[in-house]
C-alpha positions in Angstrom: 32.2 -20.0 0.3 28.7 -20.9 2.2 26.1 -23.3 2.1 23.8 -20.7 3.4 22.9 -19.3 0.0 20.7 -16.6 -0.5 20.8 -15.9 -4.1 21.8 -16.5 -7.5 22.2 -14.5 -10.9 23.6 -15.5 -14.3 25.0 -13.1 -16.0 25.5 -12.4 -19.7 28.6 -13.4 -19.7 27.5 -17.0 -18.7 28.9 -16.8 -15.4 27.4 -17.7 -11.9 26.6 -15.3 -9.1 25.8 -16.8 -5.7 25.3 -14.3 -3.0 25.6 -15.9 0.8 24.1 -15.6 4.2 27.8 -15.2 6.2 30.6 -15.5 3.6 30.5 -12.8 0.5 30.1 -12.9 -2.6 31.2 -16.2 -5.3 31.7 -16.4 -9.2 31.1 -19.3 -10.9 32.5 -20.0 -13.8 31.1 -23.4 -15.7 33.3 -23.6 -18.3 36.9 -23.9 -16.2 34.6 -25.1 -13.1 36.2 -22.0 -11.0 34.9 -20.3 -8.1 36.1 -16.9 -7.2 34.9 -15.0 -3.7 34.1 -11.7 -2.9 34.2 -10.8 1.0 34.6 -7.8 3.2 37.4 -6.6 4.3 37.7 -3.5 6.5 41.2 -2.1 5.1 39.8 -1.7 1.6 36.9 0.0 0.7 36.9 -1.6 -2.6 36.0 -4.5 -1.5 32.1 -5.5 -1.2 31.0 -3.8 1.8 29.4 -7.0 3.6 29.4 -10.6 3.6 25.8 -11.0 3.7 24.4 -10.7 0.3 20.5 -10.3 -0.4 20.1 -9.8 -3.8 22.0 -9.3 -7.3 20.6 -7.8 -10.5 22.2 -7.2 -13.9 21.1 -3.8 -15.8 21.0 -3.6 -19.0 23.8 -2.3 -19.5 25.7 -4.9 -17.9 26.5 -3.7 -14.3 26.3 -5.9 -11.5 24.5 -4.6 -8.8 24.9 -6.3 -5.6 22.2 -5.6 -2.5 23.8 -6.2 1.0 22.0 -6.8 4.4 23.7 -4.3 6.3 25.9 -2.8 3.3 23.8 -0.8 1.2 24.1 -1.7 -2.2 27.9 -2.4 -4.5 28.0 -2.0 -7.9 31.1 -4.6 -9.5 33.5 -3.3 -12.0 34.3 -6.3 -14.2 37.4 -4.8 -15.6 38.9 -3.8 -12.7 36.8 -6.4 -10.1 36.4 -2.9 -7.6 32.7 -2.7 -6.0 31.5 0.7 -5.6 29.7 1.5 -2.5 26.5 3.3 -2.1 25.5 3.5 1.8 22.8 5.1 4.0 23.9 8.2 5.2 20.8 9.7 7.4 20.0 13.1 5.9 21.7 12.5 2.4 20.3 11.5 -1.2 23.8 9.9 -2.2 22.9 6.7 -1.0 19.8 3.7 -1.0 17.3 5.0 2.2 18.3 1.8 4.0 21.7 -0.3 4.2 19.3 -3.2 4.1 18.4 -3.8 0.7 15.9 -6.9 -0.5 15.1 -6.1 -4.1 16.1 -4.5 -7.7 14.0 -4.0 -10.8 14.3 -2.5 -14.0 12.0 -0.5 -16.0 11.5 0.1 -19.6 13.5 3.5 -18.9 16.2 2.0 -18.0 15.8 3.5 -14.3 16.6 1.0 -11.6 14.5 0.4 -8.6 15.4 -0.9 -5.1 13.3 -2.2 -2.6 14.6 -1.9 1.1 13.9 -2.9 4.5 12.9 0.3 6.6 14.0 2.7 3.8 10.7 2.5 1.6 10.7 2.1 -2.4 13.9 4.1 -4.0 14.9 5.2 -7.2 18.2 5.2 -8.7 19.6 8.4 -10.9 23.0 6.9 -12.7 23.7 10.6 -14.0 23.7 12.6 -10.7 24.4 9.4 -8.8 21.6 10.3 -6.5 18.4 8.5 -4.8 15.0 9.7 -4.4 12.8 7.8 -1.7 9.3 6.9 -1.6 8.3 6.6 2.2 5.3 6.0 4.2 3.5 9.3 5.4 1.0 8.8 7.8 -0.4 12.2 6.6 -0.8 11.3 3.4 -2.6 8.5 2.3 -0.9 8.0 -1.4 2.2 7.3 0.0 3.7 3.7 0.1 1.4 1.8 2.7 4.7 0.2 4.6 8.5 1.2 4.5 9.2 -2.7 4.2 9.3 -3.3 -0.1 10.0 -6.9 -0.7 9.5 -7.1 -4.4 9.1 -4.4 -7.5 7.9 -5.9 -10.8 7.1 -3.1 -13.4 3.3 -3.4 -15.1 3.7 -4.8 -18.9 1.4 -2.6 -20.5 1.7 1.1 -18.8 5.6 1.6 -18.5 4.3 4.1 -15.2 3.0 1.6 -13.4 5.4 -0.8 -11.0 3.5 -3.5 -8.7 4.9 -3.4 -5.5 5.0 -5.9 -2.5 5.4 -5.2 1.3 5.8 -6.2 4.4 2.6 -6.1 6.3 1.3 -3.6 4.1 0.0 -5.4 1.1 0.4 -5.0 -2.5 0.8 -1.4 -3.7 0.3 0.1 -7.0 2.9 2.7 -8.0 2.1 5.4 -10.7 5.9 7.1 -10.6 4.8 10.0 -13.0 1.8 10.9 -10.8 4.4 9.6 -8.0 0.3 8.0 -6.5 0.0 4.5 -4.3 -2.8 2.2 -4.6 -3.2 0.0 -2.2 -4.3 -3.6 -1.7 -4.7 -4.8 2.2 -5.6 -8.0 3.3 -9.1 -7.3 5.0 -10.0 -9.9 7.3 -13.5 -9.3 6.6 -13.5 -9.4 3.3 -12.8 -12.8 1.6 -12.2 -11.3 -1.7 -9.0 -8.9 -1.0 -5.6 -10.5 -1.0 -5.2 -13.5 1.2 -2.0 -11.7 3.1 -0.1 -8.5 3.8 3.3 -9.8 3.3 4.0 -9.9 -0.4 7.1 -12.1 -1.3 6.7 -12.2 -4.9 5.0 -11.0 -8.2 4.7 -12.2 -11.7 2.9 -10.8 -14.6 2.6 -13.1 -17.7 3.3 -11.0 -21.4 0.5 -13.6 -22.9 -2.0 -12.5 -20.2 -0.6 -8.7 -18.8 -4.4 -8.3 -17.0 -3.7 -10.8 -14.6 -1.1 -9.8 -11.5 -0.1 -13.2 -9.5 1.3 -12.5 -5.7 3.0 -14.9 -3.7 2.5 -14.2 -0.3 4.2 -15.2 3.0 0.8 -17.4 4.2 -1.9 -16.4 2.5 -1.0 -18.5 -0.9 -1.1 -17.4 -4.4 -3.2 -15.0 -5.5 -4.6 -14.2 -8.4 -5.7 -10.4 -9.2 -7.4 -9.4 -12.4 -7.2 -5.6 -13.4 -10.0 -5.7 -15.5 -12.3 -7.1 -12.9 -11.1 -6.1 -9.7 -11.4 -9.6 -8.6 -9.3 -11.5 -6.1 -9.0 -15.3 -6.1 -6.1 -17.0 -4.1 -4.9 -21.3 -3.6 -3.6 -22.5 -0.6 -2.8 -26.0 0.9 -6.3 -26.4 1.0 -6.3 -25.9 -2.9 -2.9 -28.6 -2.9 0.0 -26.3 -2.3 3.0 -27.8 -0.1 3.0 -24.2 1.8 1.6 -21.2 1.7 4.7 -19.2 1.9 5.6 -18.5 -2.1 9.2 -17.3 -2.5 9.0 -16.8 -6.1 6.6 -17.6 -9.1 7.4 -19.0 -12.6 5.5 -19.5 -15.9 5.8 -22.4 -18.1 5.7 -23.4 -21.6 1.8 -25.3 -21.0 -0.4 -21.8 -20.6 
């Protein structure tokens, strides 16, 4: 419905998802080459709740959740093709802590977590339908370094632990049972922190779980080992095209 994409999912099924800057929500489906669309409408509030879509994440389970710009986050009945709303409402738990919603991840408990613009780090309850929020406090100094969460990738060997990257605020360390932030700022004098305080991706490899690598928006790759401490990051200089990294991948030739 756009050629401004944003996003894409497949989903067990074997269909497409492609979530648009301007024009909803599409289903592709290979096999009878159809395409299906999703948009707002204002006279039914069954409908997706905004035509800009950010992000879409399967569960486990198979729900389809769908993270708006503007619309708080849908979850898509397959059966009945309703999305169910879940929006900002200032001074209520009901919904995510921001409309604005950049991120979902999964952990090994099956909880699902939801990074947002403005709204801080949130967590999803599925039985009480309700959110807790994980803000920045300037009073407290374990609280999320920046309400800006651009990606959530949960540690491979603690099921406690979630890496989390921010906007302008570095990369953060989550413990959720001692509910503690690390945090890792770019220092500018200090050429072994991160390279960047904008985190726009994360990647831990099962074959080495020690080693955290963050993409950043201009400071490279980085590459941070647990066991060390240690920071080491490639840029252009290194033979990158750019130093903005949108998403990081392993292949088969570890």
């Amino acid at each position: 419905s756009s050629i401004d994409v944003n996003c894409f999912l497949e989903d067990k099924h074997g269909f497409l998802w492609i979530g648009t800057y301007d024009n909803g929500l599409n289903r592709y489906d290979p096999k009878t080459k159809k395409i299906n669309n999703y948009k707002y409408s204002n006279v039914d509030t069954k409908s997706v709740s905004c035509n800009e879509i950010k992000t879409i994440h399967e569960d486990r389970f198979g729900k389809l959740w769908i993270g708006t710009w503007g619309g708080g986050i849908n979850r898509f009945n397959f059966d009945t093709e309703i999305f169910t709303r879940f929006e900002y409402i200032e001074g209520e738990n009901k919904g995510p802590g921001s409309n604005y919603i950049i991120c979902f991840s999964e952990d090994r408990d099956n909880n699902l977590w939801i990074g947002t613009w403005q709204g801080g780090l949130n967590l999803f309850l599925p039985e009480s339908k309700e959110f807790i929020f994980y803000k920045n406090d300037p009073q407290n100094p374990d609280s999320i370094s920046n309400n800006g969460v651009t990606y959530i990738f949960p540690d491979i060997k603690h099921e406690e632990i979630l890496w989390v990257g921010t906007h302008s605020g570095g990369l953060e360390c989550f413990n959720s049972k001692k509910e503690i932030f690390i945090h890792y700022p770019h220092d500018p004098t200090d050429s072994k922190s991160i390279s960047h305080d904008t985190v726009m991706s994360i990647y831990i490899s099962p074959h080495n779980p020690d080693i955290i690598w963050v993409g950043t928006n201009g400071g490279g790759i980085n590459k941070f080992n647990q066991k060390t401490n240690q920071w080491d990051f490639y840029t252009e200089e290194d033979g990158l095209c750019n130093n903005a990294i949108c998403g990081i991948l392993e292949d088969t030739n570890r």
